[in-house]
C-alpha positions in Angstrom: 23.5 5.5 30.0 20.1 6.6 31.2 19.0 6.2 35.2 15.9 4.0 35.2 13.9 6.9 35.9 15.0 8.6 32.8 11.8 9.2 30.4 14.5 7.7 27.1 13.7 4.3 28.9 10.2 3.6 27.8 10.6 5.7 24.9 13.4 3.3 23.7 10.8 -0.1 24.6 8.4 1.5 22.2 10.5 2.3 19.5 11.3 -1.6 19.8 7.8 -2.9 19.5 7.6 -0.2 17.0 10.3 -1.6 14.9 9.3 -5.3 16.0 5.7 -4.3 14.2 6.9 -3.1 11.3 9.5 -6.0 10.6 6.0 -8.4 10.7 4.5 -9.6 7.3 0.8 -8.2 6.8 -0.8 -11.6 7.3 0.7 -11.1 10.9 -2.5 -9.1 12.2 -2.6 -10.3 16.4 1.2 -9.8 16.6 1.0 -6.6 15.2 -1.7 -5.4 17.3 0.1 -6.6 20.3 3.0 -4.6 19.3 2.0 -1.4 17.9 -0.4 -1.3 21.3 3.1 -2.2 23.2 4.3 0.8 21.6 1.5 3.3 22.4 1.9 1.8 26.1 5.0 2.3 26.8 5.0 5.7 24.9 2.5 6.9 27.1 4.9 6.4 29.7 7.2 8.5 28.7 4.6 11.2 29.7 4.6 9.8 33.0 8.2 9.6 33.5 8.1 13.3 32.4 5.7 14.1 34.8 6.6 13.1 38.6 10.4 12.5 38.3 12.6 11.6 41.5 13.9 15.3 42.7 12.0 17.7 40.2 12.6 20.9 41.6 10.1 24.2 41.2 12.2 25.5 38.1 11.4 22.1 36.4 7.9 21.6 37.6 7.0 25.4 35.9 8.6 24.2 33.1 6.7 20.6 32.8 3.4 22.4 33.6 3.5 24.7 30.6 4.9 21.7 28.2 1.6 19.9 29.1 -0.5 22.3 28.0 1.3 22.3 24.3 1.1 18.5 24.6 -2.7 18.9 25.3 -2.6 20.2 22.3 -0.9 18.4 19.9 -3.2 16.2 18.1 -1.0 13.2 17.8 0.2 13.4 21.3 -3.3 13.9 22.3 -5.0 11.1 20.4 -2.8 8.8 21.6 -2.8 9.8 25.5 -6.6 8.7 25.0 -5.7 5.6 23.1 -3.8 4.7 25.7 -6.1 4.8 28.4 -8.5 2.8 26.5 -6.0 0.1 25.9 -5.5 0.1 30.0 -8.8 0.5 31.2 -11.2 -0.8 28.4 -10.5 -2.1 25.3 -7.7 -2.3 22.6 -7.2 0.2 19.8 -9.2 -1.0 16.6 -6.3 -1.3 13.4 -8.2 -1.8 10.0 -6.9 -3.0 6.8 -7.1 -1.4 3.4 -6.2 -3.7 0.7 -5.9 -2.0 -2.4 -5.8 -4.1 -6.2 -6.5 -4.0 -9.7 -7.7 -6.7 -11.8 -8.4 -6.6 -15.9 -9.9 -9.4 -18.0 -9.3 -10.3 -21.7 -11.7 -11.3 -24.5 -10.9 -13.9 -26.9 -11.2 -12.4 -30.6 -12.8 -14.5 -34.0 -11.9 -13.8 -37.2 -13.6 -15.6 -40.2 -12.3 -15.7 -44.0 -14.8 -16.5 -46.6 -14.4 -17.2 -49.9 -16.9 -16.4 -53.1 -17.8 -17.9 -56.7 -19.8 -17.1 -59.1 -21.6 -19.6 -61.3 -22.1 -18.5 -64.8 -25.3 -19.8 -66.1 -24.0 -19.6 -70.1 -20.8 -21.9 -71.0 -17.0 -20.2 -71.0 -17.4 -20.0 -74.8 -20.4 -18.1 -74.8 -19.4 -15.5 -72.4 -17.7 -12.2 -72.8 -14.1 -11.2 -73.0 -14.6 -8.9 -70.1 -16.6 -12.1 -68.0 -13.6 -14.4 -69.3 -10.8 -11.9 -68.2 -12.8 -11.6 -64.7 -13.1 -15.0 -64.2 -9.6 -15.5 -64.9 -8.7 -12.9 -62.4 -10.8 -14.5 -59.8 -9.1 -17.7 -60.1 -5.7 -16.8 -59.6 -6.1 -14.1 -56.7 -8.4 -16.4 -54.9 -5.2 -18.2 -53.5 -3.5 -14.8 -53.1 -6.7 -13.4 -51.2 -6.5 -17.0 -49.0 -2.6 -17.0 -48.2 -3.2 -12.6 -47.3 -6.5 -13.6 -45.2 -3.8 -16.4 -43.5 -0.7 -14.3 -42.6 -2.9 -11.7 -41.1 -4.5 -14.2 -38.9 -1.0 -15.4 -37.8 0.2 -12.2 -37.3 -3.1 -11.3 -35.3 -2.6 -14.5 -33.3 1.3 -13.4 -32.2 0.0 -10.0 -31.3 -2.5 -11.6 -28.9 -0.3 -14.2 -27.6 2.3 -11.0 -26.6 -0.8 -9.3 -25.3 -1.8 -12.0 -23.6 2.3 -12.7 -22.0 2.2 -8.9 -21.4 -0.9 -9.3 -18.7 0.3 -12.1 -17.4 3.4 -10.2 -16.5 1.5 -7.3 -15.1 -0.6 -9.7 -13.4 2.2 -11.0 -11.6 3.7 -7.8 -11.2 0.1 -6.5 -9.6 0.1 -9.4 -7.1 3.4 -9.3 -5.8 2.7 -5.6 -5.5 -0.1 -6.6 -3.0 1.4 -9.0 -1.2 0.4 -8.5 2.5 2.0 -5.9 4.7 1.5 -4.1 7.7 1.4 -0.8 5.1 -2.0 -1.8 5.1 -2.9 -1.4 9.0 -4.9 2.0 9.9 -5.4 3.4 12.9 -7.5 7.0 12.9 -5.4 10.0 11.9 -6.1 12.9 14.3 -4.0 14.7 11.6 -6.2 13.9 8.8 -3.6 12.5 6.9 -4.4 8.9 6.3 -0.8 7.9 7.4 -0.3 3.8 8.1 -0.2 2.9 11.2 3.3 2.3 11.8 4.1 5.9 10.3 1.5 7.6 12.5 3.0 6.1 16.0 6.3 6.7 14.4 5.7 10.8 14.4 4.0 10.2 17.6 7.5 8.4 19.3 9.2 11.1 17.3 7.4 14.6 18.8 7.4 12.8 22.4 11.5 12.7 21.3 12.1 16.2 20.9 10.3 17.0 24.5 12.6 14.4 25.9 15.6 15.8 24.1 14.5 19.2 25.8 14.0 17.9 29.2 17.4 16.5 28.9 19.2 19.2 27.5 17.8 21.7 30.4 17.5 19.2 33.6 20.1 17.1 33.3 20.3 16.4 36.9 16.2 15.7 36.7 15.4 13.0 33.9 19.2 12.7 32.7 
């Protein structure tokens, strides 16, 4: 159990805003804010802790002094020591929101079957074999042309009718996808690496972790 001058105390109150943040569905903004800033508070504090604790001796002091200077110049750590101080003395810490979505439309497609006759000017008994066998020909594939001409068409209207169920699934699919979540809150990467926010003040409570594991580990008696 930590003494309530131990720097795991405020480090353990901003992992749980951190965690109450995350938990929050995107259409949450104001509670999130209030959180994730929550978080960078009380991180920040850690710092503090760190810095004046009850009975630091010269050994620790040395050792504190040198640690600050590599904090200085960790850009996480550093980025949000100043967001901190704006959210105390100024204003709070802009979030923004990336949305990111697809969308696709359809086109209806026409299909049109038309038929042709010939008229003969001469009577059937005055034309040629060849006209005669032609005409003959005509007659009966004109119904096998029209039933052809009709099964494609249904078979063109069940492939657009799966097309058309297929989008609608990835429709759906695309909008529960995009449902709203804090995934989509950004603060500024010092790092450059476009992280969300909840993962960038995660590694931020994480690095402040490993100096508080250190301090811990070698003064015990100080911050234990």
């Amino acid at each position: 159990m930590p003494s309530p001058t131990s720097p795991r105390n405020p480090l353990t109150r901003a992992r749980f805003f951190l965690a109450q943040a995350e938990a929050l569905p995107g259409t949450e903004r104001e509670a999130f804010d209030n959180y994730v800033q929550a978080a960078i508070v009380f991180g920040q504090s850690v710092y503090e802790y760190l810095a004046s604790p009850p009975g630091a001796d010269a050994a620790y002091r040395n050792w504190f002094r040198a640690k600050s200077i590599t904090m200085e110049a960790n850009p996480v750590l550093a980025y949000f020591r100043k967001s901190r101080n704006l959210l105390v003395h100024r204003r709070h810490v802009q979030v923004q929101r990336r949305i990111f979505g697809t969308a696709s439309e359809m086109l209806p497609s026409l299909s049109m079957y038309a038929e042709g006759r010939v008229t003969r000017s001469e009577p059937w008994y005055r034309r040629s074999l060849r006209i005669l066998g032609h005409d003959a020909k005509a007659t009966v594939m004109r119904p096998v042309h029209r039933l052809r001409h009709h099964l494609a068409e249904a078979a063109k209207r069940r492939r657009r009718v799966l097309r058309q169920a297929v989008e609608a699934w990835r429709t759906r699919w695309r909008n529960r996808k995009i449902v709203p979540t804090v995934r989509e809150f950004y603060l500024d990467d010092p790092e450059g690496l476009d992280r969300p926010a909840v993962d960038l003040v995660r590694t931020y409570l994480d690095r402040l972790e490993v100096i508080v594991g250190e301090a811990e580990a070698r003064f015990p008696t100080v911050v234990g």
